[in-house]
Every structure is written in C-alpha cells, then in structure tokens.
C-alpha positions in Angstrom: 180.3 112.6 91.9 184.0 111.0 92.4 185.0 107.7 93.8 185.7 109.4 96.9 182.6 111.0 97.8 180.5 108.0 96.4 182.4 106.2 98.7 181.9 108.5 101.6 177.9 108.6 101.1 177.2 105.2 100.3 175.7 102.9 103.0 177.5 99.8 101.5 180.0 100.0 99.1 178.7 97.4 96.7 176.0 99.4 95.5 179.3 102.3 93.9 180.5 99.6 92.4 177.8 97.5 91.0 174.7 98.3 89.6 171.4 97.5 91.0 170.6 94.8 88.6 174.1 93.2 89.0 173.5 93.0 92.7 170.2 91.6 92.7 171.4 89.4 90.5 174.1 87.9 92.5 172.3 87.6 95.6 169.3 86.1 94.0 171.9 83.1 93.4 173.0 83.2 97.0 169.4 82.7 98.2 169.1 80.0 95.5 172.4 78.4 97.2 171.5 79.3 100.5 167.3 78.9 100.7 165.4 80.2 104.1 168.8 79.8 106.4 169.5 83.2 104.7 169.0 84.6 108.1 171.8 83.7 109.5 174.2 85.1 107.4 174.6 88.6 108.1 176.1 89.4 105.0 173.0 88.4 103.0 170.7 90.0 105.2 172.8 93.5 105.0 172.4 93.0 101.0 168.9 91.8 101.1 167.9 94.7 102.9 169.4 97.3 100.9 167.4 96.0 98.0 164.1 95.9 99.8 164.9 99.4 100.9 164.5 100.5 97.4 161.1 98.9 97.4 160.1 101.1 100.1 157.7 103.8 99.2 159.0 107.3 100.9 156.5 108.1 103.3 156.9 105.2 105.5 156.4 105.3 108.9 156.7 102.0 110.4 158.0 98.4 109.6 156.0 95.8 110.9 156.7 91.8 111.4 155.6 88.6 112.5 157.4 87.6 116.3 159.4 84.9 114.4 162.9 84.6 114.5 163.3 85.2 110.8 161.2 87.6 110.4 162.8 89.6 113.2 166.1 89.2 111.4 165.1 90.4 108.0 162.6 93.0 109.9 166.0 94.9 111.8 168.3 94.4 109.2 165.4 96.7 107.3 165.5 98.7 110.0 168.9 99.1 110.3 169.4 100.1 106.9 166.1 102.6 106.8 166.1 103.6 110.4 162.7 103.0 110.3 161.6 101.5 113.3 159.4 98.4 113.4 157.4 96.6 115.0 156.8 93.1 116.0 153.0 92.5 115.4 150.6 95.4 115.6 151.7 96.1 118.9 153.4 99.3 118.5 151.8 100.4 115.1 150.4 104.0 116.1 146.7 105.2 114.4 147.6 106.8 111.5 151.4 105.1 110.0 151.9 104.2 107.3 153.3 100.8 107.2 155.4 98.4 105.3 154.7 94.5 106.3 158.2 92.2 106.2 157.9 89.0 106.1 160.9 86.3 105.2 159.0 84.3 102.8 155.9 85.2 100.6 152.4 84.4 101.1 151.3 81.6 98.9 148.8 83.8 96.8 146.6 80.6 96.5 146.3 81.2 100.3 146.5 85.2 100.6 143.1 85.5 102.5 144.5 83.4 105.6 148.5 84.5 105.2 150.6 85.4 107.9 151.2 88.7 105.9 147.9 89.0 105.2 146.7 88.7 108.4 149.4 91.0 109.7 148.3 93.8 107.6 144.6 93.1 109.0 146.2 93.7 112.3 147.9 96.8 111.0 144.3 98.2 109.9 142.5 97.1 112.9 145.0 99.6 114.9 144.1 102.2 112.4 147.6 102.5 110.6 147.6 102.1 106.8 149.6 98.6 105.3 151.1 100.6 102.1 153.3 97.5 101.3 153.9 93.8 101.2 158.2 93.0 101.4 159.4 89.8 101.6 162.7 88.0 100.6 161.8 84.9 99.3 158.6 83.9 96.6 156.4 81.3 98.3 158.0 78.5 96.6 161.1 79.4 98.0 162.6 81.0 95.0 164.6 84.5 95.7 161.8 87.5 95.6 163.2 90.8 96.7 160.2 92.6 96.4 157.6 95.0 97.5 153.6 94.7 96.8 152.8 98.0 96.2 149.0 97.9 96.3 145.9 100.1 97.8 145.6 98.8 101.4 142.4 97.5 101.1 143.9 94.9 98.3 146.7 93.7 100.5 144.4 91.2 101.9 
C-alpha cells in the first residue's frame, strides 16, 4: 500500500507511522507519567483503545463495564474505535453475546474471586451471554497493562 492510501484507511494515523510495539511503548510511559487520571485525557484514551482493540477477539458482540466514570470512559472510547456497542453492567447484554469485560484497572488476581471484573463477568453469564475476555488499561498495581485475558469463560472468574 502507499502513504496515501495507508493514510486514507487508517483510524489514527499513528499506527502508519509507528509500529505497534513503538506505540505501546510510548504510551505505557504516558500511563506511568499520568497513572489512573488517564481518563481524562482524550488523547490517551483514543490510543489506549486502539491497542485494546487489537486484543479483541473477532466475534465480539458486546462491551460491557462497571457504571463508574472511568470505566465508562475507557468502555466508549472502546466503543468508539470498534463500534461495538457496550454496555454498562449486564443490563443490556442479550442471551447469547459474546462479550468483552472493560475495566480501567486490573483485578488484583490475589482477589479475582470477589473482583469488580470478576463479578461483572458473573453478571454477563447469569444473563446467558458468554464473557470471552478480560481488557483493562492498567495492571492492579497501577502499572500500564494494555491487555486482554483471553481465557475459557468459565476461568474468567
């Protein structure tokens, strides 16, 4: 492909001009700088969410959050980048999704079995949708995580 139509395809035009490790890189250092206020800077978000995006396995349905404030941010940035819709709760999850549970900060695995994530995704499965993977922006300890948990749904809690 050229320049030009790399340009014209590309949802933001970091990504045709630096590679994915390069930006992963440079915004794990502006979480490091930043910590959990991330959410109020909308350029962060916009990159933190085209990261997570990759994390994403195809056949998802649904993003589902928590109803707090951060989690709503990273949750429609998500969204906004996907088009996936989401969620807040298990609400609006529909018998059958397959969904992908955001959450700002990690779980603290020493905790898993009462996380907010954890719980989340027993909500998902109690309204018969299937939690297919755990993203969040941030490791428990606060360090920058950009990740997915990509395990069997009956493992995510």
């Amino acid at each position: 492909m050229s320049l030009e139509s790399d340009l014209a395809t590309a949802t933001d035009t970091t990504t045709v001009f630096l590679d994915a490790e390069r930006r992963r890189g440079e915004l794990r250092a502006d979480l490091a700088a930043i910590g959990a206020a991330f959410t109020t800077r909308p350029s962060i978000l916009r990159r933190a969410a085209a990261l997570l995006a990759e994390e994403l396995p195809t056949a998802t349905d649904r993003l589902v959050t928590t109803g707090t404030a951060d989690a709503v941010a990273v949750t429609t940035a998500l969204a906004l980048h996907t088009g996936l819709p989401f969620a807040v709760d298990a609400d609006e999850v529909h018998r059958g999704d397959r969904v992908a549970v955001v959450t700002p900060i990690a779980d603290d695995p020493a905790e898993t079995p009462t996380g907010t994530a954890a719980a989340l995704a027993d909500r998902v499965r109690a309204a018969g949708a299937e939690p297919v993977v755990l993203l969040s922006v941030l490791a428990a300890d606060g360090t920058p995580a950009l990740s997915g948990t990509r395990t069997p749904s009956e493992n995510l809690s």
